[in-house]
N, C-alpha and C positions, 0 to 999 in steps of 0.2 A: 800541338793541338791538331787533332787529327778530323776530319768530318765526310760526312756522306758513307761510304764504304769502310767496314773493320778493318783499318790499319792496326790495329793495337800492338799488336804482339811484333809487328815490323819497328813501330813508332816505339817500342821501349826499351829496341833491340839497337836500333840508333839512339836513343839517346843517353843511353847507358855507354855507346861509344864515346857519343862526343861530349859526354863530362867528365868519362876519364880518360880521355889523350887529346883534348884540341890544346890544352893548357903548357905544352913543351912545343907547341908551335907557333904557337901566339897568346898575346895577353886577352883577344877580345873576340866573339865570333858571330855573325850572323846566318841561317843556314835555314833554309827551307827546300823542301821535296816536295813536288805535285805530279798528278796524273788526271791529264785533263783538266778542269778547274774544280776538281778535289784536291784539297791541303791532304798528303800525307804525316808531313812530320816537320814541325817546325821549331825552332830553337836560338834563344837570343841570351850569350851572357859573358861573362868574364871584368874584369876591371886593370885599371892601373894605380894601384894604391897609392903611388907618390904624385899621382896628380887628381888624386881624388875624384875620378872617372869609374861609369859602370856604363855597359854596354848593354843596349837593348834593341827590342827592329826599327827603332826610330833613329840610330847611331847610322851616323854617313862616315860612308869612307871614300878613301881614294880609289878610284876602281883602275888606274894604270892603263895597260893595252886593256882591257874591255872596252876601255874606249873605242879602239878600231873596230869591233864587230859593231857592237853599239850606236856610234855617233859615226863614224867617219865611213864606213862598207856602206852604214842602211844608207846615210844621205845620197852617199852615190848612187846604188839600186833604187833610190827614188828619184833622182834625177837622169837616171836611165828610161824609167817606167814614163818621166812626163817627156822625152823627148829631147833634153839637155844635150848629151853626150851618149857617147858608141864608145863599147867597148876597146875598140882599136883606133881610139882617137889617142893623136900623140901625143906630147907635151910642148911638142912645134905647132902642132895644129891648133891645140890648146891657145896656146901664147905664154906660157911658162917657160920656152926657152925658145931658140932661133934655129930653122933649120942647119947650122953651122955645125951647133953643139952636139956631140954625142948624144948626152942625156936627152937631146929635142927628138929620138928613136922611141923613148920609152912611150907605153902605151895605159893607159886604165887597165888595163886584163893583166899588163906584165903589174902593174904596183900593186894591186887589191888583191891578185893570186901569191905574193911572194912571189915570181918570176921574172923580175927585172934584173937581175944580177947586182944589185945594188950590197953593200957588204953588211952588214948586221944595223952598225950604231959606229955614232963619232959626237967627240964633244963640237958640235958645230956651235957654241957661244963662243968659243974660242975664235972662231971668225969676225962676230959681231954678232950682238943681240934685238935683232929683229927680222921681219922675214926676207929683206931681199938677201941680208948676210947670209941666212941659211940657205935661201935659193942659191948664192952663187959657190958656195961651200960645196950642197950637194952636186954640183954641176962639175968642181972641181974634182970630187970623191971618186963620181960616174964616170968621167969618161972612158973608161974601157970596159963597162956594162953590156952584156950581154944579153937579150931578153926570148926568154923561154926557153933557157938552157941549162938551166938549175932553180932549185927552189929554195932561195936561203930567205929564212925570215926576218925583216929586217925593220926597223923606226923608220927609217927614211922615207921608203913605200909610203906609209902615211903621211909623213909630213906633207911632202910631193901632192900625195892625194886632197888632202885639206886645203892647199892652196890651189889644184882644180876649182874644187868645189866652190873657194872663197872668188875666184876668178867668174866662175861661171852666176853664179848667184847674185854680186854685187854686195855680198857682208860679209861679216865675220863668221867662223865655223860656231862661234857661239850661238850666235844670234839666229844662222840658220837652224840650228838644232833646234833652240824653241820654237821657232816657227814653225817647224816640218813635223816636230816628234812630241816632244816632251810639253811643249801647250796644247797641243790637240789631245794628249791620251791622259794629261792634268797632272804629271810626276812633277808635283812642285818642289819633291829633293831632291833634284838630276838637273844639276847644273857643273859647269865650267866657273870656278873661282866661286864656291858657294857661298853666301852670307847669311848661312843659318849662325847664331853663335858656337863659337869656338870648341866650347864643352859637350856641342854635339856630336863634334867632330872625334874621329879615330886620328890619333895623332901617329906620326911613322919614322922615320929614321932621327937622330941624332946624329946632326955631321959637323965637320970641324968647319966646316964656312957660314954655313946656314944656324947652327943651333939646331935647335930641339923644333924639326918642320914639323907645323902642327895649323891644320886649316890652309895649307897652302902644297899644291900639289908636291909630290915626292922625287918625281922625274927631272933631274936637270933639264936636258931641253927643251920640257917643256915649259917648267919653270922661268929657266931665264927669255924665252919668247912670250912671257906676262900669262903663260898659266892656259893657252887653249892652242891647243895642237892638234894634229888627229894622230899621234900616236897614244897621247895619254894627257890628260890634263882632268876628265869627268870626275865626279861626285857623284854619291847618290848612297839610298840606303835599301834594307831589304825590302820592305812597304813596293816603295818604286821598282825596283828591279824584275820582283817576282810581277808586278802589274806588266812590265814591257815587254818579259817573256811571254806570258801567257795572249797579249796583245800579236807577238807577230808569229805567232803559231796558229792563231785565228786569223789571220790577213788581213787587221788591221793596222797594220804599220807599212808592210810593201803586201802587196797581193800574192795569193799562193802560187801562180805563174811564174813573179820574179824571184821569190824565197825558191821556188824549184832549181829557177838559174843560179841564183845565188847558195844553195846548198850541195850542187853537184861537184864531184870531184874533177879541179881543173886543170893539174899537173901529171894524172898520171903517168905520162908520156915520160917523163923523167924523175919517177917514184918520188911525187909529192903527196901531203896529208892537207893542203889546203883546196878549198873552191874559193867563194868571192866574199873573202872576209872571216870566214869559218874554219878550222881547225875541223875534218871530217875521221872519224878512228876507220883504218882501212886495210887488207890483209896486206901484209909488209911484203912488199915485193922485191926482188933480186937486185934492185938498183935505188935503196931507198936515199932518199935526197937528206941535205946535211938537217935538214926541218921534221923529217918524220917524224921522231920519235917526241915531239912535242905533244900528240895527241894520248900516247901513253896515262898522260893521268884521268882519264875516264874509265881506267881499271878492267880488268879483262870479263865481267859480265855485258858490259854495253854492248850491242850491236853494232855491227858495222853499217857505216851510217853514221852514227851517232856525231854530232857536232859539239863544237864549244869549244873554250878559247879560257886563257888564262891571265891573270895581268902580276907582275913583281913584285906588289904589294901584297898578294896572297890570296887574291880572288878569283874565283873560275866561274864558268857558266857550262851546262853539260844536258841536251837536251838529245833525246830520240823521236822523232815527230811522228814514227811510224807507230808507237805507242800512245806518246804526248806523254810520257815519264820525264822529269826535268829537275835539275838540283839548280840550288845559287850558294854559294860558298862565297860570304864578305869579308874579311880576315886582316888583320893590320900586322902580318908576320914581322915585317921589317923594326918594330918595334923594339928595344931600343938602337938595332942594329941589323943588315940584311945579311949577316952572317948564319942564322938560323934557318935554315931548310927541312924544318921538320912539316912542315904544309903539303911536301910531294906526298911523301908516302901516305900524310893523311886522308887525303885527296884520294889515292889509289882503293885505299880502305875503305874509304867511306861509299863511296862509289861502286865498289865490288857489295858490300850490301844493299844498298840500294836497287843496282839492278838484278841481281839475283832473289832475292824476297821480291820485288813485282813483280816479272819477267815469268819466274814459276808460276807465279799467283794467275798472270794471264794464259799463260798455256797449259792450267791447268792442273802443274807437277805437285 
């Protein structure tokens, strides 16, 4: 549904896409385009027939790492904004670890940039399941970390980060998010351990320990630490999502001063694609870092600039603010299994229309 300005001929030129190829990438899709707070093109459908499931914009999924731009970046950027925490405060100064420890080096810029040297992902339940085992796990993992010498993207960054924030706060990263975010802007479907019913729910992977995860996050660690993390643990559906973008594109979520800090490219020193929290598309320079090429699926019309971020389960976010052109892509790829990677290339595709049909449309061509 299209409104305000004639999308049409854009708006039939996507949807004609995405009903014939989202269905070899996933069972279920939610997808909306905006410019400005004009809807361009919005689309909700698919199903799971042996679970007697149809997908519509009210359908929550697991949103994975969105989480960390979303829930775990903004909280910081807002507890930077009140006066909380400085970017080069450590994890020693913090009180997350001991000036003794290695990891008591890392900094909020080196974990929310990817540059702490921290190495991707480790099964930390395997230490113990709760936060001090995963505190002393990553501590273990870290200590030959290096910070602002490479830019690997990594779960841990967030972890680390979430338990700043829970340190600094006095709660749970749940709790602070509805306090901070999601009660103020009213996203009653954006939550951590949702309890909407079940059959709202996008259900995800079939595994041999867990069954058929279905209403209960996707992510092992985050999982086995009771489902709220800052690398992934959020819900929500498209209703909400497209409300929270178009909220902190307008400044009200962090103000456009800190979205400036937090959208600028903060690696480039060592050919990275992230600022503070954001995945940035940037011309690939002679030393790109092992994380570049993650920004890749906003497809080669976007601008440089352009930000957004992706989570495992199959969802992305992909905004140009110098436009205000913006996609959300909800997707339960991993369904019955995360063997299927047909969401990249759709993702490139969809994205290469999108900004090509506006982009001309603004400049005129």
């Amino acid at each position: 549904m299209s409104s305000g300005k004639d999308f049409s001929e854009l708006e039939t030129k996507l949807e004609n896409f995405v009903i014939s190829n989202y269905r070899t990438s996933t069972p279920g899709i939610s997808i909306h385009v905006g410019k400005g707070d004009k809807t361009v093109f919005e689309y909700a459908g698919g199903g799971i027939d042996e679970l007697n499931l149809h997908f519509d914009k009210n359908t929550v999924y697991d949103l994975a790492s969105l989480t960390k731009p979303l829930a775990t970046a903004m909280l910081t950027m807002k507890l930077l904004e009140k006066g909380k925490l400085a970017l080069e405060d450590s994890m020693s100064t913090l009180g997350i670890y001991s000036q003794n420890e290695p990891v008591g080096n890392l900094t909020v810029r080196s974990l929310i940039s990817h540059s702490s040297g921290l190495i991707p992902d480790y099964p930390l339940y395997k230490f113990g399941k709760d936060r001090e085992s995963y505190r002393r796990a990553i501590a273990s993992i870290g200590y030959t970390s290096e910070i602002y010498t490479t830019e690997k993207y990594s779960d841990l960054n967030y972890m680390l980060l979430a338990f700043v924030l829970e340190q600094l706060s006095g709660t749970t990263l749940d709790k602070l998010m509805e306090r901070e975010i999601t009660g103020p802007l009213g996203l009653s479907n954006t939550a951590f351990n949702p309890t909407v019913p079940k059959e709202r729910i996008a259900p995800t992977e079939t595994t041999e320990d867990r069954g058929q995860v279905w209403g209960k996050v996707h992510d092992e660690k985050s999982y086995w630490l009771g489902g709220v993390a800052g690398h992934a643990g959020l819900f929500s559906n498209l209703l909400d999502v497209v409300k929270f973008m178009r909220s902190f594109m307008d400044g009200k979520v962090i103000s456009h001063n800190t979205r400036k800090l937090m959208t600028t490219p903060a690696n480039r020193n060592i050919g990275g694609t992230f600022g503070l929290g954001w995945m940035i598309k940037q011309p690939r320079p002679s030393n790109p870092s092992p994380a570049f090429d993650f920004s890749m699926f906003m497809g080669d019309y976007a601008p440089f600039g352009t930000i957004g971020h992706t989570g495992f389960t199959g969802p992305s976010l992909c905004i140009d603010l110098g436009s205000g052109i913006f996609t959300v892509i909800l997707s339960n790829r991993v369904y019955p299994s995360r063997d299927n990677l047909g969401i990249l290339r759709f993702r490139r595709l969809f994205h290469n229309m999108v900004f090509s049909g506006l982009l001309a449309d603004k400049n005129g061509d």
